[in-house]
Every structure is written in C-alpha cells, then in structure tokens.
N, C-alpha and C positions, 0 to 999 in steps of 0.2 A: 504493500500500500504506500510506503515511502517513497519506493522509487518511481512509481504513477504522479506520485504529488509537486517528487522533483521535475520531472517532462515538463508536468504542467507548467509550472512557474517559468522553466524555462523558454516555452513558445510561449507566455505571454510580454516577457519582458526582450524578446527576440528582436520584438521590433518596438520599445518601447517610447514614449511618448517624451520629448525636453522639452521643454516651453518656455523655458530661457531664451531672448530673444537677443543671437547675436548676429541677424542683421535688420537694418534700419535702412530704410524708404528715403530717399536721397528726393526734393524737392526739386525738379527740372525746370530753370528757365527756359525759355527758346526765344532765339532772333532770326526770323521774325518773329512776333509771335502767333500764337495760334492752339488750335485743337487738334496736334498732333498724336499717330497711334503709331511709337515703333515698331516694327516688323524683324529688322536683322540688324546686327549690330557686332561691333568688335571693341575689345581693347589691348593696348597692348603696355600700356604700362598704367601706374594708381593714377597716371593724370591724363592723358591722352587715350581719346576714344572717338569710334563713329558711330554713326546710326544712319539708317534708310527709313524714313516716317513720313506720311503723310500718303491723301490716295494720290499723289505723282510720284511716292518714293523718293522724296527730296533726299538729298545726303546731308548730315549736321555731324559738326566737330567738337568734340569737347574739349578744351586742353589743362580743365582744373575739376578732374572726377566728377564731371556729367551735373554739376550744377547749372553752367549754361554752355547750349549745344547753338551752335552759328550756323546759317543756313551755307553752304559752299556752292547754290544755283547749281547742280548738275540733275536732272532728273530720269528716272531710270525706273522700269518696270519691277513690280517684286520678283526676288533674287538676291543671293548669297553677296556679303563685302566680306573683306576679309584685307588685313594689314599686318607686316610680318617688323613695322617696327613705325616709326613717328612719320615715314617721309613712302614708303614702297608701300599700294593698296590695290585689288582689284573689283571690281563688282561685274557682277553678271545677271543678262536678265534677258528680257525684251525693250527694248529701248523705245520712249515714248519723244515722239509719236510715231508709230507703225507699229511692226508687229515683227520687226528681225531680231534676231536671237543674236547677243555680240558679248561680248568681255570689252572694260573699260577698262586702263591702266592710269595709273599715275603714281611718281616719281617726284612731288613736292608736297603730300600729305594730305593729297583731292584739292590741291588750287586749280591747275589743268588737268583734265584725263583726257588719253588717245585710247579709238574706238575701233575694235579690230572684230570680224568676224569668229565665230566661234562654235563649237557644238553644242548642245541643248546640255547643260553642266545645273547641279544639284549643290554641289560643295566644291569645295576651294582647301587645299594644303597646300605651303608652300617651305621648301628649305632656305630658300633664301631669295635674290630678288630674281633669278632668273629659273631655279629649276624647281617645278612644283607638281602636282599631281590634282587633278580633278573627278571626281562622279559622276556618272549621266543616268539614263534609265534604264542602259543597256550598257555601258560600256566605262572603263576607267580610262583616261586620259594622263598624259606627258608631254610638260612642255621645258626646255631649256633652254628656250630666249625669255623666259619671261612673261605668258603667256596670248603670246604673238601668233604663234601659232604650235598646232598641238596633237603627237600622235597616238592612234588607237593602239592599248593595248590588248595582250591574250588573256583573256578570260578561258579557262574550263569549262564544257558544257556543263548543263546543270539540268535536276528533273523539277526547278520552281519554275520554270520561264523566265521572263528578264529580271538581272538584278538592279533592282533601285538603288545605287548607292549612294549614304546620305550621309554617311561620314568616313574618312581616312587619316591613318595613325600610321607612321613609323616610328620604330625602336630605335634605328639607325638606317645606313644608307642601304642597308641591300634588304633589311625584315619589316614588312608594312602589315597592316590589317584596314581591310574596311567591309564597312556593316551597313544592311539599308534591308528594303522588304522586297518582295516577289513583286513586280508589274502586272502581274498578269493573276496569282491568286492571294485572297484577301488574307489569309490566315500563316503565310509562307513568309518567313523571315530569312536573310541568309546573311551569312560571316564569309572574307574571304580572305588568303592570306599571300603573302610573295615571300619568296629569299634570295629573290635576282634582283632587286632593283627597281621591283616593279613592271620588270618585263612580262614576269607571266603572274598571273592570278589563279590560286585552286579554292575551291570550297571546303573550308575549314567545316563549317557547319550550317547543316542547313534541316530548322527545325519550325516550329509552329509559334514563333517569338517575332512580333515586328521590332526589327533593332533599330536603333537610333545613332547612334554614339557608343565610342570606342577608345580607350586610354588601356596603357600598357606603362609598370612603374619598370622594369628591367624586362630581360628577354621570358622571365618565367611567368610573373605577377599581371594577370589583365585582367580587361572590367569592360563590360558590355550592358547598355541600357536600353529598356524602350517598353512593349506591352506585350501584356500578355492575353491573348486571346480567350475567351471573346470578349476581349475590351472591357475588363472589368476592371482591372490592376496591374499597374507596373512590374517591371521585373528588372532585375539584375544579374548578370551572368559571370561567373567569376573563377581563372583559371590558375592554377599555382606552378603549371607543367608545362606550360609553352604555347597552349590553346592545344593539348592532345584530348583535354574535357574538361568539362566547363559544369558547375554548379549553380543551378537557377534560385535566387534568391525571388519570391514573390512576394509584390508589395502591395497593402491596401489602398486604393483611391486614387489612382492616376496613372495615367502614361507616364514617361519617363524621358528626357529629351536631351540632356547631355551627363557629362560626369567627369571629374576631373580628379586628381591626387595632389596634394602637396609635399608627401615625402611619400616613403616604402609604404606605411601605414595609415596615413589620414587622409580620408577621400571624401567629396561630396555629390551627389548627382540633385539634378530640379528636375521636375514637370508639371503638369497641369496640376490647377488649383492652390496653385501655393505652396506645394508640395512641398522640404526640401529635406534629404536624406544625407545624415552623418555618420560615417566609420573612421574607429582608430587604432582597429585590427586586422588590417587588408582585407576587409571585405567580410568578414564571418559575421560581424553583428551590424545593422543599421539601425539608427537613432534619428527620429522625428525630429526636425530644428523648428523654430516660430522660425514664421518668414512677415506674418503682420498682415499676408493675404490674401484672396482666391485668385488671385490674374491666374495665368498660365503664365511658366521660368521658361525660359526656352535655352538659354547659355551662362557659361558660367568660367570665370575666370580669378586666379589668384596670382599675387604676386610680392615680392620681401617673403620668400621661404616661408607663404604661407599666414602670414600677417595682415596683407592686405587682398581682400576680392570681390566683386563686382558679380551681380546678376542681373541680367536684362531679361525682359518678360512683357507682356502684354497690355493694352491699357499705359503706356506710358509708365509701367511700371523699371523704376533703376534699383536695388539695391546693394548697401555697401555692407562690408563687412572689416573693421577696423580692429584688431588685435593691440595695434603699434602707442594706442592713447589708451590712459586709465580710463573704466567705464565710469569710474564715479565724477570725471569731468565733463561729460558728455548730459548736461541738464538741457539742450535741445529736444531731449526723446520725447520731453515732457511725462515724466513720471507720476504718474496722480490715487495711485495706490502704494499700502505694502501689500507685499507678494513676497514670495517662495515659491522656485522652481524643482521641477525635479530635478534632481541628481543626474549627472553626466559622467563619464558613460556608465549606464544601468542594466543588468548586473556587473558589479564590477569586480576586479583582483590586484592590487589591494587598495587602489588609489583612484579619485571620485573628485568631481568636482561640485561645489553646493553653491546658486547663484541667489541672491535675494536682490531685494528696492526697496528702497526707502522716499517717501516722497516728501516726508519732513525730517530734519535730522532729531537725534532721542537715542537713548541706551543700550544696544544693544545686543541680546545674549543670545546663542548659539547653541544647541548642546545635540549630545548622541546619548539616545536608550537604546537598550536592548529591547525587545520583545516583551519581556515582562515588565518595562519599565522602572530597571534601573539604569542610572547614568553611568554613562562609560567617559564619556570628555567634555569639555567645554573648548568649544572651537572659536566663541567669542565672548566678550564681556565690557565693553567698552562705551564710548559716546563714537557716533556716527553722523556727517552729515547726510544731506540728501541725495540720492547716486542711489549705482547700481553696483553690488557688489559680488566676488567670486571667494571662496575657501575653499582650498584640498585639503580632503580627508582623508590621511591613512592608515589602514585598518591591519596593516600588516601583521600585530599581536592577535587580532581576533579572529574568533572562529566561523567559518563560513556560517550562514542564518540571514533570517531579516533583522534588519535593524530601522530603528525610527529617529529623525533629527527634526528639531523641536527649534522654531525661531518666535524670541517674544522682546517685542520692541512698542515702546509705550502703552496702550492701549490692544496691541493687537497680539494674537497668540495663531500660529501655523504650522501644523507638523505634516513630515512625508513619511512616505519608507523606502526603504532601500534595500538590494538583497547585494549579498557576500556571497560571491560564489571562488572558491580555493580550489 
C-alpha cells in the first residue's frame, strides 16, 4: 500500500504547479503608434530585437528590450525574421503587394533590405552571415552566399508524405536535426537528422506527435516540443542517446511551440495559453512557471548564461525574464498582496527554493514543520520591506517525507507543503 501511495505523489507532483512569477509583461511603446498584433519576432541580445506586426507585417526594432519598437517602413507578408547578431537579418514571406514568395536580406540591422527570389521557406537557421539552412513543406534548403540563392537538399523517402519542416538545430557543423509535421496527414509528426553537413537528411522518427521545435545541449542530451494528438496537450520528447529514442513527456493544456536550454540542465519551453514549462534536471521533471497570461508564447530566448530572456507571444504580448537585478527592487510589478508561492523545484533532493511578496514592508518569519507539526528551522525572522522575495532551503539532514513551511508576516499567516524525495 506504501508503494501505490508513493507513485501516486509522484505523478502528481511530476508536473507540479510554481506560481512564483518570474516573468513580467514588459509594456511596449510603438513609433508609430498604433494597435499593433506581433506575429514573428527575434532577439538577439537583452537589448536588440525585431518584430513583424501589424496586418502589413510592418518590421519594428527595439534597441532597449522591446520597451519601444520603431517602425523600419519595410512591409512584408506573414513569414519567418530571423537575425544572427545586431546588423545580418533575413525575412521571408510573400511580399506585399503581390503575391511572390522572396527572402529579404539586410546587412545594416533592417535600414535597407535587398529582395531576392526564393523557395516557399517555413524557418530560417543561420551559422553565420553567409551559410545557413532553411524549411519548406517538402524540402530542406542551403545557402552559402547568404541566402541569395539556395540548394535543395536529400531528404529520405518517408511513409508520412511531405515533411513540414518548422524548425532546425545543429550541434555543430556536420550533426543537425529538424522537426515539423506531415503535409499531407493530420496526426503525423516527423524528426529528421544529418551527419554530413546537411547534405542528406534521414528520419530519425516519425511518430503520431506534431513537433515544433528542437534544441540539443551536447551530441547526446535533446529536446523536442509540440502536440500531442488529438490536440488535447503538449508534449515533450526527450533523448539522452543521441536521438537513438526518445521519451514523450505529456503535458496538460497546450501545444507547445519552442524550447530552449541555458546550461546541460535548465530548460524552458512556451505554448499556447500562457503556458510556460521549467526543468532543472535535463528534462525528467517539468514545472508550471506564472507567465501573468493566456496569449499564446510562441519563442523564446535567453541570454548572460541564462540570467536574462525574452518571450514573445500573441496579443502584443513581450515578456522578460530578469535574474541579473534583486526582485525586491523591482516595485514596478506592482505588488498588492502577500502571497507564498510554491516551492521550486517540487519534489525536491535536497535543495528548494521558497518565493514570497510583501506588498507592505513588516516582520517577517519563515519556518519549516514536519508533518506532524513540529518545527525543524526558521528560515526567516527579521523586518522586510516591500518586494518580492526568494530562500533556499536545504534539507540535506532530513528525511525524505512531506514537509510544510509556514510564512507569517503582520496580519497574514500562509503555509504550503512540500515533498522530500532522497
């Protein structure tokens, strides 16, 4: 009966719920202005970014984290941008007005773009300003002027019909992967791989998952997101062997549309509804983040090893994610409760992280019971002002169990629980 009891706790706390909110909704000016609705967007470092918004797909720059984005007058059909550093960008689409299919270049950070024909292209990777690799709905591309012009690669036959490919990763110069869905059937996902360079393409896997997005942290460690049929809930696919197989993580409440890592171990992916999902164990557990809303995430980017990163989503939706500044300076969030969040990451071995707010500053204490309710520590005891605050707790004397931590500050009393698992 114990060991039924254990399972249980463990699939529930598998995917368990933070609500600590560490990102914040970033208020966008625009010039012009207007009622603009982003669609695609890049960054490539905490200050510099693009976007394509608006129904002409206008292009806007930001050069001080997406506070205000300037209109750059180039107009272009919805379609991929993509920028490989402040000054080298490309976009691709249908170019307005007509109806031709072209890739735009620019080489001064979108002041001019030159307009070259091109294949019907989904996604955009580039190594550097001249050699990069593109998607289409049938076919991978390569170009090595820059993408001027651009050759078809070999694809493996396949028994899904055409691969939609909707994203491409390399490891290095000769091992790539890229993910997308069937063209031709609803419910057909496929993964494909190279170790040439990109010259030839095999099907790694091709299963009943529409993928989206693809990241690899070394040649062994990858990560693959998107849905899972029948469109009920996200999924995550995750391989420790080189993609020789892959482990399907199923998620409640959303597709799933990019994913990224910041070291060996801590990864994030978004999708719809606000979704946004945290691991700090390459992938075996994921953890619920606040994101503050339903948009649909669509990408997602970090940068300072992880300190700082940016998510663009729907709805004019920007969020940042700042590690680099104390949270309890940050009285913009506008804090208007206390609260206690849960426990990060949950279940943990031996070390947790406990986040509270204060929205008026007052005395306050911290502590840890056991299950029966007695006290194991006191984690705080002091005067606090108003902010938001983080504690590690480590539990490394104690024995695996639930455990409860107990925040009582002025007027207000709030306890969680937490499970120990050794």
């Amino acid at each position: 009966m114990r060991s039924v009891f254990t399972i249980c706790l463990l699939v529930c706390f598998l995917f368990a719920s933070t609500p600590a909110q560490q990102w914040v909704k970033i208020n966008q000016t625009f010039n012009p202005p207007g009622n603009y609705t982003p669609n695609k967007g890049v960054f490539v470092d905490p200050n510099n970014g693009w976007l394509k918004a608006g129904p002409n797909a206008s292009v806007f720059r930001t050069t001080n984290g997406g506070k205000l984005w300037v209109e750059l007058n180039n107009k272009t059909a919805l379609g991929s941008i993509e920028f490989i550093d402040t000054l080298h960008g490309w976009m691709v689409g249908r170019i307005l007005p007509g109806n031709d299919y072209n890739i735009m270049i620019t080489k001064d950070g979108g002041k001019n773009w030159n307009r070259y024909s091109s294949p019907t292209i989904g996604c955009l990777t580039f190594f550097d300003s001249l050699v990069g690799f593109a998607g289409g709905s049938n076919d991978i591309y390569k170009t090595i002027d820059g993408g001027v012009t651009w050759d078809t690669m070999s694809i493996q036959s396949n028994n899904v019909g055409k691969a939609g490919v909707k994203d491409i990763f390399f490891i290095d110069e000769k091992r790539g992967w890229a993910v997308g869905s069937s063209a031709e059937y609803t419910d057909a996902g496929v993964m494909l791989n190279t170790i040439d360079g990109g010259k030839t393409w095999q099907f790694n896997d091709t299963i009943t998952n529409i993928n989206q997005a693809i990241t690899f942290t070394d040649s062994l460690h990858g990560y693959a997101v998107g849905a899972n049929p029948p469109y009920s809930g996200g999924m995550i696919k995750v391989t420790n062997n080189g993609g020789m197989s892959w482990v399907t993580h199923g998620l409640p409440g959303s597709w799933l549309f990019d994913v990224v890592f910041t070291d060996d171990s801590t990864g994030w992916a978004v999708g719809q509804y606000g979704y946004i999902w945290h691991t700090t164990d390459r992938g075996i557990h994921w953890t619920q983040s606040e994101s503050g809303t339903t948009s649909d995430l669509y990408r997602i980017f970090f940068f300072n090893n992880g300190e700082t990163g940016y998510i663009l989503g729907a709805d004019s939706t920007l969020l940042k994610y700042d590690n680099t500044v104390s949270i309890r300076d940050e009285h913009p969030l506008g804090i208007t409760s206390y609260q206690i969040f849960q426990n990060y990451p949950n279940p943990f071995n031996p070390t947790t992280t406990i986040t509270y707010q204060l929205p008026t500053s007052g005395n306050v204490t911290l502590k840890i019971f056991d299950i029966l309710g007695n006290e194991i520590k006191t984690l705080a005891n002091e005067q606090k002002a108003n902010g938001r605050y983080t504690v590690q707790f480590d539990a490394s004397s104690l024995a695996s169990g639930m455990y409860v931590y107990q925040l009582r500050v002025n007027d207000f009393i709030s306890s969680k629980k937490m499970l120990l698992l050794k």
